[in-house]
C-alpha positions as CSV (number, residue, x, y, z in Angstrom):
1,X,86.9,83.1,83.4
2,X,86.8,86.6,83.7
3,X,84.1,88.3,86.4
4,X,80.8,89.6,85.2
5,X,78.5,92.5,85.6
6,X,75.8,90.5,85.2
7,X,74.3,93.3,83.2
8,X,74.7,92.0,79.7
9,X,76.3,94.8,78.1
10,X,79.6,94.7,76.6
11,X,80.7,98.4,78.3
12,X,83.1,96.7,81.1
13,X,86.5,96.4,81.2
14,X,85.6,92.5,81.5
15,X,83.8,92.4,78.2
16,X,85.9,94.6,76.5
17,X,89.2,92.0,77.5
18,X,87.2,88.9,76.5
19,X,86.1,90.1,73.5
20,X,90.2,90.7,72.8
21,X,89.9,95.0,73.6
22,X,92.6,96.5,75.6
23,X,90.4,98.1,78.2
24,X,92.5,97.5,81.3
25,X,90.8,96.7,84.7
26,X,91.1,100.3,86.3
27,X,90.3,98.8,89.8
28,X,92.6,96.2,89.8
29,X,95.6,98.4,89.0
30,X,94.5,100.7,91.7
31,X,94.1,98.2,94.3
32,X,97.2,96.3,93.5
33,X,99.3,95.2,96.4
34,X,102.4,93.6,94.5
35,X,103.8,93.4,91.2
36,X,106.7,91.1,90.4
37,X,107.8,90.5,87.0
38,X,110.1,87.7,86.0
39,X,110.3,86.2,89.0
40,X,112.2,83.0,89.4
41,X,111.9,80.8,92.3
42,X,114.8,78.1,92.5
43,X,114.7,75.0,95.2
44,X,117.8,74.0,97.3
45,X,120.7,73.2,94.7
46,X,118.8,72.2,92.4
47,X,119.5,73.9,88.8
48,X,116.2,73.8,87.3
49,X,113.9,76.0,88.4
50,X,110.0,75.6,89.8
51,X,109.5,79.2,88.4
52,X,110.9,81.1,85.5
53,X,109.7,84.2,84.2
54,X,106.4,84.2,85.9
55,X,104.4,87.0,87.6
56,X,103.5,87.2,90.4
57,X,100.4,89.8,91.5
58,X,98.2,90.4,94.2
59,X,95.1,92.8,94.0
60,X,94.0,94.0,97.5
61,X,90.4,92.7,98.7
62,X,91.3,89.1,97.1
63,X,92.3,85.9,98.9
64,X,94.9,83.3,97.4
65,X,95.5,79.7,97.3
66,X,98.3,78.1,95.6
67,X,97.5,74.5,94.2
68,X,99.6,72.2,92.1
69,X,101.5,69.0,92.0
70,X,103.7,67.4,94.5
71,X,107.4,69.0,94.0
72,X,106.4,71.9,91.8
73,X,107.1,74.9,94.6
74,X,104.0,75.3,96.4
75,X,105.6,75.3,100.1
76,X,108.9,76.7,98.9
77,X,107.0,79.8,97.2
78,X,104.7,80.0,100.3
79,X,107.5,79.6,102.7
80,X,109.4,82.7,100.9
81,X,106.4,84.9,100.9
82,X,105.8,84.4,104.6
83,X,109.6,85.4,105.3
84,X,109.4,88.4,102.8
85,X,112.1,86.5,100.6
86,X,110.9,87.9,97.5
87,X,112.8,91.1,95.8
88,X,109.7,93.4,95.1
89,X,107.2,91.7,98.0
90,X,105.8,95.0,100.5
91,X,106.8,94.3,103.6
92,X,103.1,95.6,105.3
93,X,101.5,92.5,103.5
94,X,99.9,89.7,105.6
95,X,100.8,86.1,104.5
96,X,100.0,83.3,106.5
97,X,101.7,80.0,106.0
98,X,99.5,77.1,107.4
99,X,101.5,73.9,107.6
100,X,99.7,71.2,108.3
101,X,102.1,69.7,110.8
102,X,102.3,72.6,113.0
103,X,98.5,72.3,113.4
104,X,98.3,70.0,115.9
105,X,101.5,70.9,117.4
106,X,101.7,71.6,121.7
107,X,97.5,69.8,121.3
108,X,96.6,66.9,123.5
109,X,95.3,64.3,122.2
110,X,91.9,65.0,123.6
111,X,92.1,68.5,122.9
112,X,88.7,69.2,121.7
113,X,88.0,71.8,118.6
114,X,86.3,74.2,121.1
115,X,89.1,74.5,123.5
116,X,91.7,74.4,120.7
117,X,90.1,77.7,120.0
118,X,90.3,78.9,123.0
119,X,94.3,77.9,123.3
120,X,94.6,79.4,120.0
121,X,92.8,82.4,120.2
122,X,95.0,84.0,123.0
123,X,97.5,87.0,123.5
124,X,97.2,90.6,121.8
125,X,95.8,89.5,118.6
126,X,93.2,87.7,120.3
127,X,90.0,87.6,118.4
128,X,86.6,89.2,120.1
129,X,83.7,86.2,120.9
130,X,82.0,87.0,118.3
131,X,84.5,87.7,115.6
132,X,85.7,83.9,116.0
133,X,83.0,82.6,116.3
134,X,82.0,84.1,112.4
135,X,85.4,83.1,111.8
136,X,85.0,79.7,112.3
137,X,81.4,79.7,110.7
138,X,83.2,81.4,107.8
139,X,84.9,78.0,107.4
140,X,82.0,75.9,108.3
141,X,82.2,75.0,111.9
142,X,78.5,76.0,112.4
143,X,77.9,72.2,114.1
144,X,78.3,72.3,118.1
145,X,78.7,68.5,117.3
146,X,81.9,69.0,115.5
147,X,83.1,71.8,117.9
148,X,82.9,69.3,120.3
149,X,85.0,66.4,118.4
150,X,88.8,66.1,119.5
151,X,90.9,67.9,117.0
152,X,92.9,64.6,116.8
153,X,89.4,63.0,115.5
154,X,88.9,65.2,112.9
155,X,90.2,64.8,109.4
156,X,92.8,66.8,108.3
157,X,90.8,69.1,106.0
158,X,88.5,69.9,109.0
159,X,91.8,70.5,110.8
160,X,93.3,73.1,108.4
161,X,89.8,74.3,108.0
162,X,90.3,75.2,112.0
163,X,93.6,76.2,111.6
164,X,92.5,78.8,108.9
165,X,89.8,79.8,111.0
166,X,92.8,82.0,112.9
167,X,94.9,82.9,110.0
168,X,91.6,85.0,109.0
């Protein structure tokens, strides 16, 4: 689905692409990050590979999320992002990897969601008060109930949603 004005005319770039014009989205091209063409991603030794001529963009002001089936590249394509493995990636580009396992790694047991933020939030890219406590109503930890719940407890979707909280 392409984004909307909302206006109803058919002037925009948007309208003009759906309607099979070759207007091309002016903003996009100036805020583009990266641009690789053919890229191909292989796993391990294996000799087929989980990506083959695709391309691979990122436009500035967007987030990402990559989502597929079990063994089609998602963590190794994440993985080489992260480590700037890929010919053509800008260097000055945040990525951040959250693995699931490393989540509750170096947490006690009854380590609760509040004072996992606290152990988290630490060092020289500690967030201020107030911009983690947006960040983690951002990803819906508005309940004190659930700040309060041992990180252990919770499932492991509130658990990356914590996680993510900091990679933000």
């Amino acid at each position: 689905a392409l984004p909307s004005s909302g206006s109803g005319g058919g002037d925009s770039a948007a309208s003009k692409a759906a309607e099979g014009g070759e207007a091309p989205a002016e903003a996009e091209t100036a805020n583009c990050l990266c641009r690789v063409p053919n890229l191909m991603l292989m796993y391990g030794g294996s000799s087929k590979p989980l990506l083959k001529n695709t391309t691979l963009e990122l436009v500035r002001g967007h987030r990402y999320g990559v989502v597929g089936a079990n063994g089609t590249g998602k963590t190794t394509l994440m993985a080489k992002l992260a480590k700037k493995e890929i010919l053509g990636f800008p260097q000055d580009v945040r990525v951040v990897h959250l693995r699931h396992e490393a989540i509750l790694r170096g947490i006690s047991k009854s380590t609760t969601a509040r004072e996992y933020t606290q152990l988290r939030n630490s060092g020289e890219t500690a967030a201020s008060e107030e911009d983690l406590q947006k960040a983690l109503r951002d990803v819906g930890f508005e309940d004190e109930d659930l700040l309060g719940k041992a990180v252990h407890a919770l499932s492991g979707g509130w658990q990356m949603r914590l996680a993510l909280a900091f990679a933000v």
